[in-house]
DOTORKOL-999727 format. One line per field, with one value per residue (C-alpha): x, y, z; residue number from 0; residue in three letters. Coordinates in nm, 3 decimals. Each point is the difference from the previous one (the first is absolute). Example, Ala and Ser with C-alpha at 12.3 -4.5 7.8 and 13.67 -1.06 7.14 Angstrom:
2
x	c(1.230,0.137)
y	c(-0.450,0.344)
z	c(0.780,-0.066)
nr	c(0,1)
rest	c(ALA,SER)
END
This chain:
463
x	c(-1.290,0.023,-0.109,0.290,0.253,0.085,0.045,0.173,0.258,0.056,0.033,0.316,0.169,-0.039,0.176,0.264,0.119,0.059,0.148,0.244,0.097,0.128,-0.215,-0.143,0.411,0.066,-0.316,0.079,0.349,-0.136,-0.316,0.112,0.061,-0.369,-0.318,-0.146,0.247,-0.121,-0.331,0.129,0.134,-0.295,-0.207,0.333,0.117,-0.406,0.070,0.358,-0.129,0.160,-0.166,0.020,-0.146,0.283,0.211,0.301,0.021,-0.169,0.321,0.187,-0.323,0.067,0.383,-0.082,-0.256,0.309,-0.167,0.013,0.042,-0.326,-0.063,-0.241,0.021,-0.273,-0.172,-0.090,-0.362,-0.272,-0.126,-0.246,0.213,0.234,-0.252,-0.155,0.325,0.063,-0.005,0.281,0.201,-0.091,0.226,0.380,0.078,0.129,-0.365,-0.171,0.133,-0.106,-0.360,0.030,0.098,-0.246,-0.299,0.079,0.021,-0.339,-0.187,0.120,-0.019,-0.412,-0.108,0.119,-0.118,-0.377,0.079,0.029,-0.294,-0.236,0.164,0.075,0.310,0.058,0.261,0.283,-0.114,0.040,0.314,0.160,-0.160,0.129,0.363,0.005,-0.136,0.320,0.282,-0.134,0.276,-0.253,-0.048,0.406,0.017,-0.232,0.100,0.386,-0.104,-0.297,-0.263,-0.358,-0.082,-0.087,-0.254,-0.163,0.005,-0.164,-0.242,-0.087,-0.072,-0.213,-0.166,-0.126,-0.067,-0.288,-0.151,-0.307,-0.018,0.125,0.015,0.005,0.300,0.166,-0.036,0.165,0.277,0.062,-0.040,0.235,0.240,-0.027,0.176,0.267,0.074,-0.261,0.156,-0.050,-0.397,-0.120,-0.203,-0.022,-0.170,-0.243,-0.090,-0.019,-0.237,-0.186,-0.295,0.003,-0.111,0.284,0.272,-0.091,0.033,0.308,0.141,-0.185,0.207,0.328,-0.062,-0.132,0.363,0.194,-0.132,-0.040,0.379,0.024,-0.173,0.196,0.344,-0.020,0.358,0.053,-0.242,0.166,0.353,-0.060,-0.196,0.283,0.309,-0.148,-0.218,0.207,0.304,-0.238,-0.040,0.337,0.068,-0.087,-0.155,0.142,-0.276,-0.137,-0.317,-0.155,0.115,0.409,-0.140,-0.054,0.300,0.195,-0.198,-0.071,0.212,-0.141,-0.357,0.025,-0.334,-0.236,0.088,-0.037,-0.340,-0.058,0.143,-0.216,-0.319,0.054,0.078,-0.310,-0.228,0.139,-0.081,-0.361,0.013,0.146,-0.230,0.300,-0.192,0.155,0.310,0.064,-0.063,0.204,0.317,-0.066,-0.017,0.416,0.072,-0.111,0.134,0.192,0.239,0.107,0.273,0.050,-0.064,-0.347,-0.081,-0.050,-0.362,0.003,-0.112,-0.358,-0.089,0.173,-0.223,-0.328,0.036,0.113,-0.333,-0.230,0.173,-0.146,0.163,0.231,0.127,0.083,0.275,0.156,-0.065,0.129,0.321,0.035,-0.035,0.251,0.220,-0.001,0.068,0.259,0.157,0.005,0.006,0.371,0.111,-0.161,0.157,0.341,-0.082,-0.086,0.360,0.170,-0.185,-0.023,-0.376,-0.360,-0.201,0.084,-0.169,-0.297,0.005,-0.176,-0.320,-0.023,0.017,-0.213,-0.270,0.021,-0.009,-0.352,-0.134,0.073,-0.156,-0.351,-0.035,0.062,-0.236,-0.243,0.025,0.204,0.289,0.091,0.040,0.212,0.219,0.006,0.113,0.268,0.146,-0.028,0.258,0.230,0.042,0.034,0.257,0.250,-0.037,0.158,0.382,0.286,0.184,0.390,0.052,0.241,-0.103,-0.124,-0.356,0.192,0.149,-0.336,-0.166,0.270,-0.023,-0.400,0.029,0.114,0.273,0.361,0.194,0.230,0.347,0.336,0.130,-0.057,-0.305,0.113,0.139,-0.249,-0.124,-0.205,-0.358,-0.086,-0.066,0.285,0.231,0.366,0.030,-0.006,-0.186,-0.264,-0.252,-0.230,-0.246,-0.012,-0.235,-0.023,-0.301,-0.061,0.027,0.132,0.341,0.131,0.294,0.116,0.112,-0.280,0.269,-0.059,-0.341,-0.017,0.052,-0.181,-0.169,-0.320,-0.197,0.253,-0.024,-0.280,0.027,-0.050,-0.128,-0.068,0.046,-0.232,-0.288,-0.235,-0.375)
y	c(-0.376,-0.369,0.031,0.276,-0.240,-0.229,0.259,0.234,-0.332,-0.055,0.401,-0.022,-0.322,0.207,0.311,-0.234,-0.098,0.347,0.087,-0.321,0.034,0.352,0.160,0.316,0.159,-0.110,0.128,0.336,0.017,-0.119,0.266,0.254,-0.323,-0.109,-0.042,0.269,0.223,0.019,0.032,0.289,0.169,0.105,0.193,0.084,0.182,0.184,0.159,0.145,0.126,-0.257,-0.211,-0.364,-0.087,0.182,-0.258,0.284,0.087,-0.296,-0.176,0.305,0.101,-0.390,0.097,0.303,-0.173,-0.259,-0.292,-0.299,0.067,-0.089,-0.226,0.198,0.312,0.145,-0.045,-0.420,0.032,0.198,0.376,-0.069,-0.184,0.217,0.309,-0.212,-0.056,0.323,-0.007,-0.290,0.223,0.300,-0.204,-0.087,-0.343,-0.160,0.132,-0.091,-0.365,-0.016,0.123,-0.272,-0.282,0.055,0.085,-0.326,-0.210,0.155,-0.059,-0.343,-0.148,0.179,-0.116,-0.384,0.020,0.146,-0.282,-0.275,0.168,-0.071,-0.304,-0.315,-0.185,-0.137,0.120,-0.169,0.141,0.319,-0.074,-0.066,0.322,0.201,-0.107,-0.045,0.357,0.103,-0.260,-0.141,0.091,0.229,0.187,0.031,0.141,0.204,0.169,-0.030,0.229,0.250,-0.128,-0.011,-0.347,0.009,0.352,-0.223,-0.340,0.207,0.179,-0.353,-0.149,0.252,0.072,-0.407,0.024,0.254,-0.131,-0.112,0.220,0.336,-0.075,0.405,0.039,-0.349,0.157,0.323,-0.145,-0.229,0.304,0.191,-0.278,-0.098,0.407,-0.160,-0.315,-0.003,-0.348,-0.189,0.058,-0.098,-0.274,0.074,0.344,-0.116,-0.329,0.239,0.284,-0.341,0.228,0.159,0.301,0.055,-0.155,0.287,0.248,-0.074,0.005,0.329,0.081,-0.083,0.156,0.290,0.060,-0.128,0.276,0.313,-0.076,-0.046,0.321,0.185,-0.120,-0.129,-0.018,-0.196,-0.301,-0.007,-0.031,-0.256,-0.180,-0.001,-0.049,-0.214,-0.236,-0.133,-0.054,-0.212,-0.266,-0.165,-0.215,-0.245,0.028,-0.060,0.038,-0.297,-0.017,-0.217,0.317,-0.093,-0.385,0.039,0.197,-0.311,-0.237,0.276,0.276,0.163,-0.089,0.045,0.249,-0.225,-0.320,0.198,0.085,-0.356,-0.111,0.218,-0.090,-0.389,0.122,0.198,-0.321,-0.167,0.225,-0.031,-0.351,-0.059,0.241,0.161,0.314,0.345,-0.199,-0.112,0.317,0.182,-0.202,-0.013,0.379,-0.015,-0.298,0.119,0.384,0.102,0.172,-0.100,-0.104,-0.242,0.241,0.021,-0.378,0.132,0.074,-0.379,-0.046,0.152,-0.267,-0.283,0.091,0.056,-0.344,-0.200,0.201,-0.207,-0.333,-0.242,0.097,-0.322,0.148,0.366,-0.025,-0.226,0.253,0.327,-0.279,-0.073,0.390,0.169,-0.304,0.097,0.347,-0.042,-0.330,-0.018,0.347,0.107,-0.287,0.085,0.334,-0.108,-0.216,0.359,0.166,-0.268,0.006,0.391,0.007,-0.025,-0.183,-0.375,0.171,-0.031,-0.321,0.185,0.122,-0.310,-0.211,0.256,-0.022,-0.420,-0.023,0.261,-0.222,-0.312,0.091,0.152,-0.291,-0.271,0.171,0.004,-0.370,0.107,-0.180,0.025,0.339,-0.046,-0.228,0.202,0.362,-0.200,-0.141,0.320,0.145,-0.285,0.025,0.389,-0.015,-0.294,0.057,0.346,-0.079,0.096,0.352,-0.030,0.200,0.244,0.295,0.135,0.152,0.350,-0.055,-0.137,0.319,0.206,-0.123,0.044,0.408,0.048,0.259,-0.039,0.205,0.233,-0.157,0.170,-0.331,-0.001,-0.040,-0.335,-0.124,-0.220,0.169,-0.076,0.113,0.227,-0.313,-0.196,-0.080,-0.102,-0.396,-0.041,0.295,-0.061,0.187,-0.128,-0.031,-0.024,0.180,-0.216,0.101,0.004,0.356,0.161,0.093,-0.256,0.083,-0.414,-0.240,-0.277,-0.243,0.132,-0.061,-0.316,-0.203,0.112,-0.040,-0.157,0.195,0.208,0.346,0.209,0.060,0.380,0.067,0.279,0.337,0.178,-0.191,0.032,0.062)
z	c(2.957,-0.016,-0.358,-0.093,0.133,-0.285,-0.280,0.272,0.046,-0.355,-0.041,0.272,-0.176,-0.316,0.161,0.153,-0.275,-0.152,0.240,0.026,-0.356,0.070,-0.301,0.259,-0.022,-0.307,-0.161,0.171,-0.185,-0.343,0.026,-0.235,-0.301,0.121,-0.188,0.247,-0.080,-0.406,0.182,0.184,-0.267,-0.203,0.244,0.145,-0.366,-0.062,0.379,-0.115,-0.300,-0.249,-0.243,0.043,-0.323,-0.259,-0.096,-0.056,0.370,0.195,0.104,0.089,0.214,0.181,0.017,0.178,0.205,0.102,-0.085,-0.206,-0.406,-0.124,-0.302,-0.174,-0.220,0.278,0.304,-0.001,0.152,-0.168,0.087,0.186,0.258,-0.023,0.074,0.290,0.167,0.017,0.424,-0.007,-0.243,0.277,0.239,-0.027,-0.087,0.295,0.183,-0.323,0.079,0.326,-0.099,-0.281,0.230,0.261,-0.230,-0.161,0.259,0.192,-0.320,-0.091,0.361,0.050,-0.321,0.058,0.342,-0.122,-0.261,0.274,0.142,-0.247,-0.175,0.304,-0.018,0.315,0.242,-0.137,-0.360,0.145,0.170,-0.368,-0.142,0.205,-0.025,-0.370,-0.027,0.136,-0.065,-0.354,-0.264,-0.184,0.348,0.105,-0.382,0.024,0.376,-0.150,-0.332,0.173,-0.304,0.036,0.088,0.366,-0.132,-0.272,0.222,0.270,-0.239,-0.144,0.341,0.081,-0.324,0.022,0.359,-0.036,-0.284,0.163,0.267,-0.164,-0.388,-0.098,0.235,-0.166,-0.316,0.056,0.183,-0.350,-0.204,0.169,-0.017,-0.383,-0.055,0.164,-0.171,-0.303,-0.103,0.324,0.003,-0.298,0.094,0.378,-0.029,-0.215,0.229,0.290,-0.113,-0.106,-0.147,-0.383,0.140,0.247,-0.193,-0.273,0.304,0.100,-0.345,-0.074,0.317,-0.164,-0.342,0.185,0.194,-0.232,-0.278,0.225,0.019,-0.354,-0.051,0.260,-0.114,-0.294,-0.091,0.357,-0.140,-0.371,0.137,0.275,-0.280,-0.256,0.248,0.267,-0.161,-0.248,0.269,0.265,-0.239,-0.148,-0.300,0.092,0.340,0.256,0.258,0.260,-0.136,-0.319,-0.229,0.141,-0.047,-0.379,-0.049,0.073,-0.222,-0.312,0.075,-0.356,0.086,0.370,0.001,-0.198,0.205,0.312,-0.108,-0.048,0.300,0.186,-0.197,0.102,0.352,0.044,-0.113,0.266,0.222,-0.108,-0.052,0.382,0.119,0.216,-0.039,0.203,0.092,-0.315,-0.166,0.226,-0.039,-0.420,0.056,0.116,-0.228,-0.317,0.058,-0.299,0.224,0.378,0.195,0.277,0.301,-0.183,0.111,0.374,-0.136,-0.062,0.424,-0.045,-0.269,0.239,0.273,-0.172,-0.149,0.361,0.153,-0.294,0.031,0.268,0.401,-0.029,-0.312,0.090,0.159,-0.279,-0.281,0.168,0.151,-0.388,-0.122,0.264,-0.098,-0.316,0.040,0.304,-0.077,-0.401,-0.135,0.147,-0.222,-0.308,0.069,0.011,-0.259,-0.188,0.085,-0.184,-0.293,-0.038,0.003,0.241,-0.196,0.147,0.310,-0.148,0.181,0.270,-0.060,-0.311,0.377,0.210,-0.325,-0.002,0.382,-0.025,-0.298,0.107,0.409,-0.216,-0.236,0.250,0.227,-0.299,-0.141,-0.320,0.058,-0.387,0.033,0.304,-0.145,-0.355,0.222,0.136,-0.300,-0.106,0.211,0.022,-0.338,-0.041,0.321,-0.147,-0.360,-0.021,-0.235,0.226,-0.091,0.056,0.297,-0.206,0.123,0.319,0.038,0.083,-0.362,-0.154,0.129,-0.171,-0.336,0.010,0.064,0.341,0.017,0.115,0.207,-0.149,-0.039,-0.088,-0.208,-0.388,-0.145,-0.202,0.374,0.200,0.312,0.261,0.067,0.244,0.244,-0.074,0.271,-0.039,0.046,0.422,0.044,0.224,0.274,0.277,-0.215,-0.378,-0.233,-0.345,-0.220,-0.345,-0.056,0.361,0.038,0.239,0.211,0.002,-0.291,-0.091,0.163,0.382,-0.012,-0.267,0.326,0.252,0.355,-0.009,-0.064,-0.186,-0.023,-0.168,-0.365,-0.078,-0.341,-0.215,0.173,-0.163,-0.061,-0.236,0.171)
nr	c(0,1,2,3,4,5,6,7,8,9,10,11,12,13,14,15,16,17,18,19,20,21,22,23,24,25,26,27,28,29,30,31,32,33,34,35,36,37,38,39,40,41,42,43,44,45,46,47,48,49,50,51,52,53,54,55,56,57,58,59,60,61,62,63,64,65,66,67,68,69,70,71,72,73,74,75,76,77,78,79,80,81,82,83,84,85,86,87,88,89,90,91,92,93,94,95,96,97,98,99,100,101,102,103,104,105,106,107,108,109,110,111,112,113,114,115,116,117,118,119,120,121,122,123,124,125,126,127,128,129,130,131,132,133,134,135,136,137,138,139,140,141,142,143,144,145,146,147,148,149,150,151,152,153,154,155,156,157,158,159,160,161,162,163,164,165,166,167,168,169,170,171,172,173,174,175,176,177,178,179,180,181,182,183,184,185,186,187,188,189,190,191,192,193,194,195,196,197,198,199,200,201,202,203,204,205,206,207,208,209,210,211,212,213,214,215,216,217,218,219,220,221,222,223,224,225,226,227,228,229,230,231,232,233,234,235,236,237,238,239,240,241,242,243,244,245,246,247,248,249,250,251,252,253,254,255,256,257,258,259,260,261,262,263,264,265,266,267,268,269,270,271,272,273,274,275,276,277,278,279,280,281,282,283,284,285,286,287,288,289,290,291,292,293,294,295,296,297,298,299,300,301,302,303,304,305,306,307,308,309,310,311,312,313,314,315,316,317,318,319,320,321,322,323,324,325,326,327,328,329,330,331,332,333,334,335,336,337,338,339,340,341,342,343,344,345,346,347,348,349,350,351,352,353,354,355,356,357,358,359,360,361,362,363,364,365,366,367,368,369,370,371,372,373,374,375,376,377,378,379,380,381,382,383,384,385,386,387,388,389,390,391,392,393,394,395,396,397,398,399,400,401,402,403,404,405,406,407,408,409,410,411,412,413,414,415,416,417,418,419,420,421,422,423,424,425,426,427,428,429,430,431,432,433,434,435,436,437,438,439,440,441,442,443,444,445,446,447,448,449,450,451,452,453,454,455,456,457,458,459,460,461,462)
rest	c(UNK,UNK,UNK,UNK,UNK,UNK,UNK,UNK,UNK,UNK,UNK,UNK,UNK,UNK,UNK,UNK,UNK,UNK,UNK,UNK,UNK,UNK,UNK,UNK,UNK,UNK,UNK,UNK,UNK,UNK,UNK,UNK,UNK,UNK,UNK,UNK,UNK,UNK,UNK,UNK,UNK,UNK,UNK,UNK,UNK,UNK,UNK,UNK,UNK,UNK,UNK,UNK,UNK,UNK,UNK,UNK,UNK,UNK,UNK,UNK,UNK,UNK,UNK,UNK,UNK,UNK,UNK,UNK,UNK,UNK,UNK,UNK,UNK,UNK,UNK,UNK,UNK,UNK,UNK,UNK,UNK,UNK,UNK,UNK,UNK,UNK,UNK,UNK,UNK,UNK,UNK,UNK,UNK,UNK,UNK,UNK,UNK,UNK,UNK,UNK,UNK,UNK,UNK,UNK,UNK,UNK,UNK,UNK,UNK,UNK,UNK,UNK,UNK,UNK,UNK,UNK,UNK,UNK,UNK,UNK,UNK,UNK,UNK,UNK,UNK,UNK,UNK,UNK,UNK,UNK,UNK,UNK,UNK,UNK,UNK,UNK,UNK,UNK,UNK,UNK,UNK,UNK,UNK,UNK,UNK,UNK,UNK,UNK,UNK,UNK,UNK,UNK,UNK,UNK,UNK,UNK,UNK,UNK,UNK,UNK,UNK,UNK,UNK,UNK,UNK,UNK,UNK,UNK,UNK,UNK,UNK,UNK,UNK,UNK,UNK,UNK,UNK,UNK,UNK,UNK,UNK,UNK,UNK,UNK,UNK,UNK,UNK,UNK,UNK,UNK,UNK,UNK,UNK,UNK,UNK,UNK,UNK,UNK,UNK,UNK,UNK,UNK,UNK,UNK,UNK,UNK,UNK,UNK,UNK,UNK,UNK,UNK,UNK,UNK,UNK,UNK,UNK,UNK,UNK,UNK,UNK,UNK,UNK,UNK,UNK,UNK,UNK,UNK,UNK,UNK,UNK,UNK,UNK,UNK,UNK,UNK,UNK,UNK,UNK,UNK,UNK,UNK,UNK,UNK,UNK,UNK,UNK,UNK,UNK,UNK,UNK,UNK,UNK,UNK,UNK,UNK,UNK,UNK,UNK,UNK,UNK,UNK,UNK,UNK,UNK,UNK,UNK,UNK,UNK,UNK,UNK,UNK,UNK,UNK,UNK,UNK,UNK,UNK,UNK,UNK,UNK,UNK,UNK,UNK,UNK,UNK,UNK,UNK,UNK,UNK,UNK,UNK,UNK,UNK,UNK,UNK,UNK,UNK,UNK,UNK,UNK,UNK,UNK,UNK,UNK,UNK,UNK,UNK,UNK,UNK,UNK,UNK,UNK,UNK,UNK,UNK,UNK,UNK,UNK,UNK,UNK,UNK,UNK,UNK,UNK,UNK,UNK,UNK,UNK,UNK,UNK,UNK,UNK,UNK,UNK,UNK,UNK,UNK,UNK,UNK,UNK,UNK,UNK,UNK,UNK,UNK,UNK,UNK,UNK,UNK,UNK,UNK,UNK,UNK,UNK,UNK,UNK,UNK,UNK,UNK,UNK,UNK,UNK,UNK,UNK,UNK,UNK,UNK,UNK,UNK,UNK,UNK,UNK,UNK,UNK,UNK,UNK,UNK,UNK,UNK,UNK,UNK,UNK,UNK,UNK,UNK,UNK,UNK,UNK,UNK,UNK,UNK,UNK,UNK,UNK,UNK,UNK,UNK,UNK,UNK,UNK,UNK,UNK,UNK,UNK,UNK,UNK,UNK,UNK,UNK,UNK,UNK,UNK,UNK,UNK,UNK,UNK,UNK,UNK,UNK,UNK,UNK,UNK,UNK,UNK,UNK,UNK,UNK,UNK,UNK,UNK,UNK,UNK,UNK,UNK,UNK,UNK,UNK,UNK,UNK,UNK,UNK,UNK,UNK,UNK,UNK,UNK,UNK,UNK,UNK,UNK,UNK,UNK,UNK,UNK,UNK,UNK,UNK,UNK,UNK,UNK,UNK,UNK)
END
């Protein structure tokens, strides 16, 4: 028991501070313009008999539903998902967000603690863990919008924690997670089946649900591949990751100096010798598509890597990681409002992969590689040109494909998105994403609280 009490601690700060920054009510009133409620939708349209892949009647099948207006032609996750969530869609969507919540947070809190289990931090380690699983600004974003981080942070955790002991299991707990989010395990899946032979199982897996889907409904795959796709990635990009990193640099070459990007990162990964941690936090930095709720998943590699630095040193690394994600990110997030854009909070995991580079290669001798990771991402995190904070990242979203409300002003008249909010306008607690529909301005939550509010992104997200 004495064991549980750290994490347990940490887990009550974390809750505390939901709770103090009001986000259970407002979350409550803001559920039908939340992520979950795009993730609703879909199962929720099959079990009425409507089609939520026809882009002529989607968005009157969401009106109907009374929920937000999505930004996509058709149903924002792929047919699979939307055929596997068929139970959540079974329930209305105030239950559905209960279900949602509590699954979440169950996962997410057993798969760090089986993660502390088989990893040793210290106490105090686990003390930090626990409340920056809860109270980081990727965590409050993620509980304010209903998205899948605490599911995938939990499914990480465990996946990594039964390597050794249950490495079938840790597989098939990754698997199921890449048809999710595809983008965020492109690297990790593959370091954690480890073995040729069950990495090619667990894609055979994949290809094997993905096309009896395909098969099944074939017109379901081709429309969420010609609407969806195309709208998840702006020109240029404006994700957190080294994808939304290039787009600042070479907005017209932003792909092909991603690629590059990631090619130098992943030698110094292997040059460090960071191994799963490093791999694992490459896996969210180098996603072509993410947002910064996504950087939750960030904690697993922070703790794997404090567990294989020296006991003096444990404690330092995970004090330097939750810092990181609790201390630093809610700035680099209102840093993103006024500039209209994510990708300077690529800051995160570009700190989260120097802190896991720089703890291997020390712990190896190879201070040069060390030293190289960190000038690395001091440079990548400064050297972004400033964008003129013209536009607000409700307005940014709009002119990259996300739909409007109807308005009754002329068409040649300026009107507002469907999240704007007339100047003053303001609610407990603001919901500011790229893509969402807030129901603030960008100015009531440019300033705020530290940390300041979560940043909801894109409401229907794309795998």
């Amino acid at each position: 028991m004495r064991r549980e009490a750290p994490f347990a601690l940490g887990l009550i700060l974390g809750a505390l501070v939901l709770a103090g920054m009001g986000m259970v009510g407002s979350r409550a009133a803001l559920l039908p313009q939340s992520d979950l409620a795009g993730i609703w939708a879909g199962p929720r349209a099959i079990l009425t008999g409507a089609d939520p892949y026809d882009p002529l009647t989607w968005r009157s099948t969401t009106e109907r539903l009374g929920i937000q207006r999505p930004d996509t032609r058709v149903y924002g996750y792929p047919p699979h998902l939307a055929l596997a969530l068929l139970p959540l869609g079974s329930l209305d969507l105030e239950a559905a967000a209960v279900f949602w919540t509590l699954s979440g947070l169950v996962l997410a809190a057993a798969g760090v603690r089986q993660l502390l289990r088989a990893f040793d931090i210290g106490p105090f380690g686990e003390l930090l863990t626990g409340t920056a699983l809860l109270a980081s600004q990727p965590a409050l974003t993620a509980f304010m919008v209903s998205q899948w981080s605490f599911h995938l942070t939990g499914a990480l955790a465990l996946a990594v924690a039964w390597l050794r002991r249950h490495p079938r299991a840790a597989v098939s707990i990754a698997t199921a997670a890449t048809l999710v989010k595809p983008q965020l395990w492109l690297f990790a899946l593959p370091r954690i089946a480890r073995r040729r032979r069950a990495f090619g199982a667990a894609v055979l897996v994949i290809v094997a649900v993905i096309g009896l889907v395909a098969v099944l409904r074939p017109g379901w795959v081709a429309a969420w591949l010609a609407y969806v796709v195309p709208a998840r990635v702006p020109d240029p990009p404006m994700s957190p990751t080294l994808l939304g990193l290039a787009g600042e640099f070479a907005p017209h070459a932003a792909m092909p100096v991603a690629i590059a990007m990631t090619a130098i990162a992943t030698w110094l990964v292997v040059a460090s010798g960071a191994g799963l941690p490093g791999w694992l936090t490459l896996s969210v930095l180098a996603a072509p598509y993410a947002w910064s709720y996504d950087h939750l998943l960030l904690l697993v590699p922070v703790v794997v890597a404090a567990a294989a630095a020296l006991p003096p040193w444990r404690t330092r690394v995970v004090a330097v990681g939750v810092a990181v994600l609790v201390g630093i990110a809610p700035f680099t997030y209102a840093l993103a409002i006024t500039r209209g854009r994510e990708s300077a909070s690529v800051a995160i995991p570009l700190a989260i992969f120097a802190l896991v580079l720089a703890s291997a290669a020390f712990i190896r001798g190879r201070v040069g590689a060390a030293a190289l990771a960190f000038t690395i991402a001091a440079v990548a995190c400064t050297g972004a040109p400033p964008v003129t904070p013209s536009a607000s990242m409700t307005e940014v979203a709009a002119r990259s494909s996300a739909p409007t409300a109807p308005v009754t002003t002329p068409p040649a008249a300026p009107t507002p998105t469907a999240g704007s909010a007339t100047p003053g306008a303001a609610t407990p607690t603001p919901d500011p994403s790229p893509t969402a529909r807030p129901t603030t301005t960008p100015a009531t939550v440019a300033a705020p609280a530290s940390p300041p509010p979560p940043t909801p992104s894109p409401p229907l997200d794309a795998g």
